[in-house]
N, C-alpha and C positions, 0 to 999 in steps of 0.2 A: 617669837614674833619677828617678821619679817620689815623690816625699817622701809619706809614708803620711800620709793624712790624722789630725787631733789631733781631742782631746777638749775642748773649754770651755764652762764653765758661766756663765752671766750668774745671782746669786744675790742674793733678797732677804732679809734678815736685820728681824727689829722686836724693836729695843729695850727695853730694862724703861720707860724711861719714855715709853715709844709711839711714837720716830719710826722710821724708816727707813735703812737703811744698803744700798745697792747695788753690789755690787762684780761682778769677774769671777775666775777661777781654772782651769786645769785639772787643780788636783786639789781636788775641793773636801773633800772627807774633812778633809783634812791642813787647808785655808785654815780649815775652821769650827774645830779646835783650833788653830788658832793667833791666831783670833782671842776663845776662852774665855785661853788664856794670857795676854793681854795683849800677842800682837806680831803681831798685825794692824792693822787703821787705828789711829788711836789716838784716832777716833771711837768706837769701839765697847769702847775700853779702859775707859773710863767711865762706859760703858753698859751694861754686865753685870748680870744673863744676858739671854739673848738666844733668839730663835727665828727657826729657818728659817720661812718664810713660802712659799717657792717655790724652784724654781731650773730653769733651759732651760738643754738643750746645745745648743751651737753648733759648725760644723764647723773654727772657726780664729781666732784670737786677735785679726784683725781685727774679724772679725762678730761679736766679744763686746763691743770694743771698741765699736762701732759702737751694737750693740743697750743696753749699758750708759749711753751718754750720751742716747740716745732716751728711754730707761726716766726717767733722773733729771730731763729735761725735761718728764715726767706730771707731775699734780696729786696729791696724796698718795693719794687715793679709788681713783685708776688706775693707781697701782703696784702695788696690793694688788691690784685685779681683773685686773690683766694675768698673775700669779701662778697666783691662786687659779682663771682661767679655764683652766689647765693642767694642772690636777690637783692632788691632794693632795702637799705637799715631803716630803721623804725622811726628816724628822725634824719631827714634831708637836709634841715637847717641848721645853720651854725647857731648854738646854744644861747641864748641870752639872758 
């Protein structure tokens, strides 16, 4: 039996005080409130509120993995443009 392919998301979050937080998830709904909660990294517990900036599916928890450490290896200028060259994220506003 062939395993159904998954959903994951490689996502950019920007912080209230400007930086950047890159993570992965395949559910990202659920990951972006749980990191307004405070139980997500515990980078971004500190960092609140926050805004999606972007986010890419990917077809498996490798090639998120993979596309996620590529990402954090950019220059801060090219995290954003690798984003925002994807279209507009799924949520414009800052989280509340």
């Amino acid at each position: 039996m062939v395993p159904l392919p998954s959903n994951w998301f490689v996502y950019l979050l920007e912080c209230r005080d400007g930086t950047y937080y890159c993570g992965i998830t395949n559910d990202l709904s659920k990951r972006l409130k749980a990191h307004w909660a405070g139980k997500g990294a515990k980078y971004t517990k500190a960092r609140r509120p926050f805004r999606l900036v972007g986010s890419v599916k990917v077809p498996d928890k490798v090639a998120a993995a993979k596309l996620e450490y590529s990402i954090k290896q950019l220059p801060r200028f090219e995290k954003r443009r690798f984003f925002e060259a994807r279209g507009p994220a799924q949520t414009e506003a800052f989280i509340t």
